[in-house]
N, CA, C and O atoms as a Maestro MAE file, in Angstrom:
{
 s_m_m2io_version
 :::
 2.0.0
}

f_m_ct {
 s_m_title
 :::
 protein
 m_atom[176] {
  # First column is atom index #
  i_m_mmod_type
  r_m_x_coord
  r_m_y_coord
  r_m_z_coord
  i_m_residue_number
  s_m_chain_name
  s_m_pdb_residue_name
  s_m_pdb_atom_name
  i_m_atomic_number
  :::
  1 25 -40.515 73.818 -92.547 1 A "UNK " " N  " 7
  2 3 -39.068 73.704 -92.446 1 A "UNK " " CA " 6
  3 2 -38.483 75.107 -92.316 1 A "UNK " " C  " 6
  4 15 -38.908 75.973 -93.080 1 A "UNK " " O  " 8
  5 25 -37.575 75.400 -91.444 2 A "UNK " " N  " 7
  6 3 -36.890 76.780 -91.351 2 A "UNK " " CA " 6
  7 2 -36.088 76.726 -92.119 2 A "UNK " " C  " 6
  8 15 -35.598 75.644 -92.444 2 A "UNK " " O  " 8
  9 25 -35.657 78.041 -92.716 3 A "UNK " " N  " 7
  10 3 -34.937 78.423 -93.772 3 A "UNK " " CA " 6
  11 2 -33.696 79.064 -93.067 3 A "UNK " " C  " 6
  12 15 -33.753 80.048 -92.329 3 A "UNK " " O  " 8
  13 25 -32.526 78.344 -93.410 4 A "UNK " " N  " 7
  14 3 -31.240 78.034 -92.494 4 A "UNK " " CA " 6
  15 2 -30.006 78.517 -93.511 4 A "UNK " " C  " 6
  16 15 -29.868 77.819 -94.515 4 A "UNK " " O  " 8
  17 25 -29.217 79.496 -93.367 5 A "UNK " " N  " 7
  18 3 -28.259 79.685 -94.390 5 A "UNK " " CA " 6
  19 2 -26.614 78.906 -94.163 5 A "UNK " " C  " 6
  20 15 -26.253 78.520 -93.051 5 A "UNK " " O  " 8
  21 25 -25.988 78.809 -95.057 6 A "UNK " " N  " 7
  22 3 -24.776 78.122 -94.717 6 A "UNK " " CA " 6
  23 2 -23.690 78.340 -93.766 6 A "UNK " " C  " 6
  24 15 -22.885 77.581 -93.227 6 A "UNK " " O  " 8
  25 25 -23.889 79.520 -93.720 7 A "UNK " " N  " 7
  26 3 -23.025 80.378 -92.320 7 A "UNK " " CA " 6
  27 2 -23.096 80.109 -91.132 7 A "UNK " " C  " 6
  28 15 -22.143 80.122 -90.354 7 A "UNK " " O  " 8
  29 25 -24.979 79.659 -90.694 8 A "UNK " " N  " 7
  30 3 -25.796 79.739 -89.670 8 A "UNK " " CA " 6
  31 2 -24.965 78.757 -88.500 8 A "UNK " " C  " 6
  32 15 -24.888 77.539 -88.662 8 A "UNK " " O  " 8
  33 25 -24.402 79.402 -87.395 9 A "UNK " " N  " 7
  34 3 -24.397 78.584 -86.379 9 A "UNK " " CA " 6
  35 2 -22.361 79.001 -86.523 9 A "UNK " " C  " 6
  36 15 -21.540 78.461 -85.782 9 A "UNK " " O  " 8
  37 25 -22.123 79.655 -87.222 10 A "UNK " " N  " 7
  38 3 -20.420 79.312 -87.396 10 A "UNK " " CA " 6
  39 2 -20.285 80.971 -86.729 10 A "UNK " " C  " 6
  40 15 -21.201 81.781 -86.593 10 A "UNK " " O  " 8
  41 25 -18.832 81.140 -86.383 11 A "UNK " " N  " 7
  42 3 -18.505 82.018 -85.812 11 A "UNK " " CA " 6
  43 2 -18.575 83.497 -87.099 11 A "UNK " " C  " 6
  44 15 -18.848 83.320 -88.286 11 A "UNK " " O  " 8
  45 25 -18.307 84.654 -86.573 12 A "UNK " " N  " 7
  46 3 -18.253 85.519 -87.973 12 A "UNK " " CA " 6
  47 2 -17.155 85.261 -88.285 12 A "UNK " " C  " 6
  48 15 -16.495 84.396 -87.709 12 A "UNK " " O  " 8
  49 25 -16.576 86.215 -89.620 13 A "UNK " " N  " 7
  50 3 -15.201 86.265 -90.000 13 A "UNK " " CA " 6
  51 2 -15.558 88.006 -91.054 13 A "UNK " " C  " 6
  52 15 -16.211 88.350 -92.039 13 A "UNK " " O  " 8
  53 25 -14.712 88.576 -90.114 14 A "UNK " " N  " 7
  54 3 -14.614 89.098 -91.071 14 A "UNK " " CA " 6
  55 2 -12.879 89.404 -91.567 14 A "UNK " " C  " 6
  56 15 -11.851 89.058 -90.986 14 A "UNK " " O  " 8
  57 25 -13.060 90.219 -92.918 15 A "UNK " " N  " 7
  58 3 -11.896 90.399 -93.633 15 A "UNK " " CA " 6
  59 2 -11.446 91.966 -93.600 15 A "UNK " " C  " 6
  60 15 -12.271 92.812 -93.945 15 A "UNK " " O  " 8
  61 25 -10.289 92.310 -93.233 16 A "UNK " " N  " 7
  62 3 -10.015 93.836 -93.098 16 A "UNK " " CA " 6
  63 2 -8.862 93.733 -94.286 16 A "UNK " " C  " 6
  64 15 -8.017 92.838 -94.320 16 A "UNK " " O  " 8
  65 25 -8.997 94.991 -95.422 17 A "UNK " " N  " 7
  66 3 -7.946 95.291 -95.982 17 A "UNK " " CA " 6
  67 2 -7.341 96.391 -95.810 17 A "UNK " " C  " 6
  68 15 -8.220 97.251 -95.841 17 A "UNK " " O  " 8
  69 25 -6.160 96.962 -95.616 18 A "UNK " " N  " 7
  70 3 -5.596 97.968 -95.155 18 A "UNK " " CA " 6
  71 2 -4.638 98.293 -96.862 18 A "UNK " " C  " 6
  72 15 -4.012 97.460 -97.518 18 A "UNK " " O  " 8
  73 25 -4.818 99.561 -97.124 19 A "UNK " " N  " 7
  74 3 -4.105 99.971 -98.076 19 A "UNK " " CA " 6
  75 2 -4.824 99.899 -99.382 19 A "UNK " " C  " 6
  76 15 -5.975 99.482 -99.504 19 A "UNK " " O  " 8
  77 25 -3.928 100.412 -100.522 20 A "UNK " " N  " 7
  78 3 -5.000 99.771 -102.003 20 A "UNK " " CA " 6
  79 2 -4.460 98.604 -102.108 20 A "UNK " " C  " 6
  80 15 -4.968 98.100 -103.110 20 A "UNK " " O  " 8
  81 25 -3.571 97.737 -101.555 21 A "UNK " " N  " 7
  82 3 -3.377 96.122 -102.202 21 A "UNK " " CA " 6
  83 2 -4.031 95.504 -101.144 21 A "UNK " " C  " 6
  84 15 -3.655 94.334 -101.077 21 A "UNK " " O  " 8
  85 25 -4.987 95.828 -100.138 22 A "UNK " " N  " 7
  86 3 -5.559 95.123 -99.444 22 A "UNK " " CA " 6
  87 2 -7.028 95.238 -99.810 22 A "UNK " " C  " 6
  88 15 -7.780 94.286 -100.018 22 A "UNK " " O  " 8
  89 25 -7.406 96.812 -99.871 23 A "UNK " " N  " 7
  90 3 -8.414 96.809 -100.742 23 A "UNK " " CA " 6
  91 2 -8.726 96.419 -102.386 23 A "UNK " " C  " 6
  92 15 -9.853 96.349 -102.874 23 A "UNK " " O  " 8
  93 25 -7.531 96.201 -103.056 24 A "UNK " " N  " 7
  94 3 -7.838 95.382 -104.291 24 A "UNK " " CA " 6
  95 2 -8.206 93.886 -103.911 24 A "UNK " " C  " 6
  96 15 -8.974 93.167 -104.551 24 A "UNK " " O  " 8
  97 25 -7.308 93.442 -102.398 25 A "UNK " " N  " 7
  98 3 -7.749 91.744 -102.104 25 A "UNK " " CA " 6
  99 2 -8.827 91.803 -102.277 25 A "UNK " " C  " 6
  100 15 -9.304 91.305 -103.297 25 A "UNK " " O  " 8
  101 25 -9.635 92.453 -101.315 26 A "UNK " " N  " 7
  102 3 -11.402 92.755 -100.818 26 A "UNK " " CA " 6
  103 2 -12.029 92.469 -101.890 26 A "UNK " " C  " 6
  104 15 -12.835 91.539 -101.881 26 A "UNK " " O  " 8
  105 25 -11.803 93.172 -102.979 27 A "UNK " " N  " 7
  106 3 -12.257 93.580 -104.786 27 A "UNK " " CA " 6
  107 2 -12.580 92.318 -105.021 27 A "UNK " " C  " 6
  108 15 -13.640 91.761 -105.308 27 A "UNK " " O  " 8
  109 25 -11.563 91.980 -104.863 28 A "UNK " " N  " 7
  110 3 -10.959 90.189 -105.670 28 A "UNK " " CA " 6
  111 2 -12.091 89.694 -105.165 28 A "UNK " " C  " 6
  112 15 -13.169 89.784 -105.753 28 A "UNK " " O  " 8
  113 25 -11.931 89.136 -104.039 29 A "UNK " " N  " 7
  114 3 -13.270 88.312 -103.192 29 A "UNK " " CA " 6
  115 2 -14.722 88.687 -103.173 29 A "UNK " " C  " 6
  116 15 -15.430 87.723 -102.885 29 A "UNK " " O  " 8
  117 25 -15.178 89.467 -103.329 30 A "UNK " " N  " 7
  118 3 -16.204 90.020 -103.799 30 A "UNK " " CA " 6
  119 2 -16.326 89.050 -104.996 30 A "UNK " " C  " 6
  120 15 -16.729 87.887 -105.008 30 A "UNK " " O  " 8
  121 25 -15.788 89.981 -106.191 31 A "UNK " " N  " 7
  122 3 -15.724 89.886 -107.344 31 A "UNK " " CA " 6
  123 2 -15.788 88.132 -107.384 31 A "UNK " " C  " 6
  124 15 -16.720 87.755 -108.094 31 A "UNK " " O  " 8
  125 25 -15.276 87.406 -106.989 32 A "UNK " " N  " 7
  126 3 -14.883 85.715 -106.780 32 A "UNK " " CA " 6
  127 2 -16.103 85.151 -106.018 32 A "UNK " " C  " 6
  128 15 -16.142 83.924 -106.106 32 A "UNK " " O  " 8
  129 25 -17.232 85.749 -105.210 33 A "UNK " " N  " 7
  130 3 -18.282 85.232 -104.496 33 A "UNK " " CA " 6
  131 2 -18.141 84.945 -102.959 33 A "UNK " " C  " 6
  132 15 -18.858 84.170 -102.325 33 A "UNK " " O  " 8
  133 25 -17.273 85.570 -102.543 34 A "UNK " " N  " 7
  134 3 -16.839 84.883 -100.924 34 A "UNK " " CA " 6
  135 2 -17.658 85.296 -99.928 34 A "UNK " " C  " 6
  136 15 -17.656 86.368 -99.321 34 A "UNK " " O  " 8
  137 25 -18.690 83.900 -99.760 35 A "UNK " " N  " 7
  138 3 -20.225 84.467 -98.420 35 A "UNK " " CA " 6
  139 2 -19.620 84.142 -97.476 35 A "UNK " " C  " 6
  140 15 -18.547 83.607 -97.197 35 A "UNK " " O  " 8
  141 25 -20.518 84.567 -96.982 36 A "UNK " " N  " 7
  142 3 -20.378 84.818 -95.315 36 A "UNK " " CA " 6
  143 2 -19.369 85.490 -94.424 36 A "UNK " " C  " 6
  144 15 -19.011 85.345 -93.254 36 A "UNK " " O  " 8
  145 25 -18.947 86.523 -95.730 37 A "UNK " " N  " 7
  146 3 -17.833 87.217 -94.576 37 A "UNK " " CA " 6
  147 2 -18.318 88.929 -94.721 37 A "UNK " " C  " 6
  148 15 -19.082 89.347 -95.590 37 A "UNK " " O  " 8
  149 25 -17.660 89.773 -93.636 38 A "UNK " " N  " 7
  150 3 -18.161 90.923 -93.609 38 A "UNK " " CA " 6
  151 2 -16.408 91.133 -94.197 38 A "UNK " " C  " 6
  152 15 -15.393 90.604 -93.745 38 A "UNK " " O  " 8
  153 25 -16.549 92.041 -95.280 39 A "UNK " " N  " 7
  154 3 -15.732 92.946 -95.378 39 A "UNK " " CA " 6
  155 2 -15.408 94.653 -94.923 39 A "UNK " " C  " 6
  156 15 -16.280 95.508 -95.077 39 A "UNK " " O  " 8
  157 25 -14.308 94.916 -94.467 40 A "UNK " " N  " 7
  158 3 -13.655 96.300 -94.150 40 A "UNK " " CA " 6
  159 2 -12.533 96.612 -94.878 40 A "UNK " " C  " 6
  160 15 -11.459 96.017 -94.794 40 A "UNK " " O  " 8
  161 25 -12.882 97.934 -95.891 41 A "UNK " " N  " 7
  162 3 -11.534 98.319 -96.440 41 A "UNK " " CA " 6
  163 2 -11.275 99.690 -95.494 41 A "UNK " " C  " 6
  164 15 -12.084 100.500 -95.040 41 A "UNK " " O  " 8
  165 25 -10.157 99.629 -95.412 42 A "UNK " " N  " 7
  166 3 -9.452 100.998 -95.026 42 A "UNK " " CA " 6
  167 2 -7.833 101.520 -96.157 42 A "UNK " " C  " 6
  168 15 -6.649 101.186 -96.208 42 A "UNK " " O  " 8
  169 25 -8.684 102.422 -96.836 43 A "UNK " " N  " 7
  170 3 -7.473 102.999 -97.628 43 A "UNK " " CA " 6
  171 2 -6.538 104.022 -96.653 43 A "UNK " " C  " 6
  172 15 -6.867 104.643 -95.642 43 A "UNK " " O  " 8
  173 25 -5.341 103.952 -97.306 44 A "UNK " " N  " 7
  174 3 -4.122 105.321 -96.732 44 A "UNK " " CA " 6
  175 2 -3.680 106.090 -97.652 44 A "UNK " " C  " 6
  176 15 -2.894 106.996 -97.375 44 A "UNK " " O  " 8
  :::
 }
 m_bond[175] {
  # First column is bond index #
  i_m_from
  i_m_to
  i_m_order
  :::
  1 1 2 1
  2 2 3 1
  3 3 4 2
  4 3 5 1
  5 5 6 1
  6 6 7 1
  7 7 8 2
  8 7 9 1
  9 9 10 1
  10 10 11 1
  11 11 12 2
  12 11 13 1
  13 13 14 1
  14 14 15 1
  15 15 16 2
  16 15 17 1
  17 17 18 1
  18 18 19 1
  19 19 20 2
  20 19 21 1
  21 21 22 1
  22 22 23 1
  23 23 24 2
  24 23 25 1
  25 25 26 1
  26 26 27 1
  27 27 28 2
  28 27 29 1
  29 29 30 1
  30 30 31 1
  31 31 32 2
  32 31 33 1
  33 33 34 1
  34 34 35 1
  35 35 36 2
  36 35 37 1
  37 37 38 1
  38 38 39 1
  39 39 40 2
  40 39 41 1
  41 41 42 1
  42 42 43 1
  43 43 44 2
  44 43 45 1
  45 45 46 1
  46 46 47 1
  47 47 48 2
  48 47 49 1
  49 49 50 1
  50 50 51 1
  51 51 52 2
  52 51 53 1
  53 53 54 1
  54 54 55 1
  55 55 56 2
  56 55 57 1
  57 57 58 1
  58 58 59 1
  59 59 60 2
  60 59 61 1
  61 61 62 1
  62 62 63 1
  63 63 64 2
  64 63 65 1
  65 65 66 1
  66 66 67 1
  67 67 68 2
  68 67 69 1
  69 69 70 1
  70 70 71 1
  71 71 72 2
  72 71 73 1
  73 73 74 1
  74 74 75 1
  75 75 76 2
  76 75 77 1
  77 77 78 1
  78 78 79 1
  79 79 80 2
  80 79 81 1
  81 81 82 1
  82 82 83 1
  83 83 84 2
  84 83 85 1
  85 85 86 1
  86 86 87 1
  87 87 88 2
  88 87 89 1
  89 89 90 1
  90 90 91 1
  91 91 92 2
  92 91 93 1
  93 93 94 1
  94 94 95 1
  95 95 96 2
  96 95 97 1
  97 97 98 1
  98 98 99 1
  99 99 100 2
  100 99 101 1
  101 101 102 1
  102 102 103 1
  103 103 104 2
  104 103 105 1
  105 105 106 1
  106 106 107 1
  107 107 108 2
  108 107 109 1
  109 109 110 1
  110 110 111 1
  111 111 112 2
  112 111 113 1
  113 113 114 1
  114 114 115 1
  115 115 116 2
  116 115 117 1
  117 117 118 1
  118 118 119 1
  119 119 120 2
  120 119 121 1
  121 121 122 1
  122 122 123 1
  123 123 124 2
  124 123 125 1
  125 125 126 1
  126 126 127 1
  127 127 128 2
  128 127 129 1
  129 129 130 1
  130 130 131 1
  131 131 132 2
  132 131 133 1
  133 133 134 1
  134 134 135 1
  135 135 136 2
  136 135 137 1
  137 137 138 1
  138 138 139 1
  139 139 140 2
  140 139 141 1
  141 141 142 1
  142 142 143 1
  143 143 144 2
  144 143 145 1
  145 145 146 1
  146 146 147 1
  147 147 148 2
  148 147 149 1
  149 149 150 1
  150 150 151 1
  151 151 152 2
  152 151 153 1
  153 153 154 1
  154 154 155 1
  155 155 156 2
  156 155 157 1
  157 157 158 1
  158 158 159 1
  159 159 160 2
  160 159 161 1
  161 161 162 1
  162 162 163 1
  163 163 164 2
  164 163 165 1
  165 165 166 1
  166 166 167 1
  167 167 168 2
  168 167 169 1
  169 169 170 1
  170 170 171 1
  171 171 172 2
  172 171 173 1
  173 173 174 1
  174 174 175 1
  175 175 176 2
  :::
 }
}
């Protein structure tokens, strides 16, 4: 049986946070378990 992850076959997503209240979102979700996404912080 191939070993198939839950993501497999779905488009990407990723998440961009801009600022520190976008990079605290990022934090959050992490911190909360959120797979299958690529995160990008960009602080100013």
């Amino acid at each position: 049986m191939a070993n198939r992850t839950d993501t497999e076959g779905l488009p990407p997503i990723k998440v961009v946070g801009v600022g520190g209240a976008g990079c605290n979102a990022i934090n959050r979700m992490i911190e909360t378990g959120v797979k299958g996404v690529q995160f990008v912080g960009i602080n100013t």
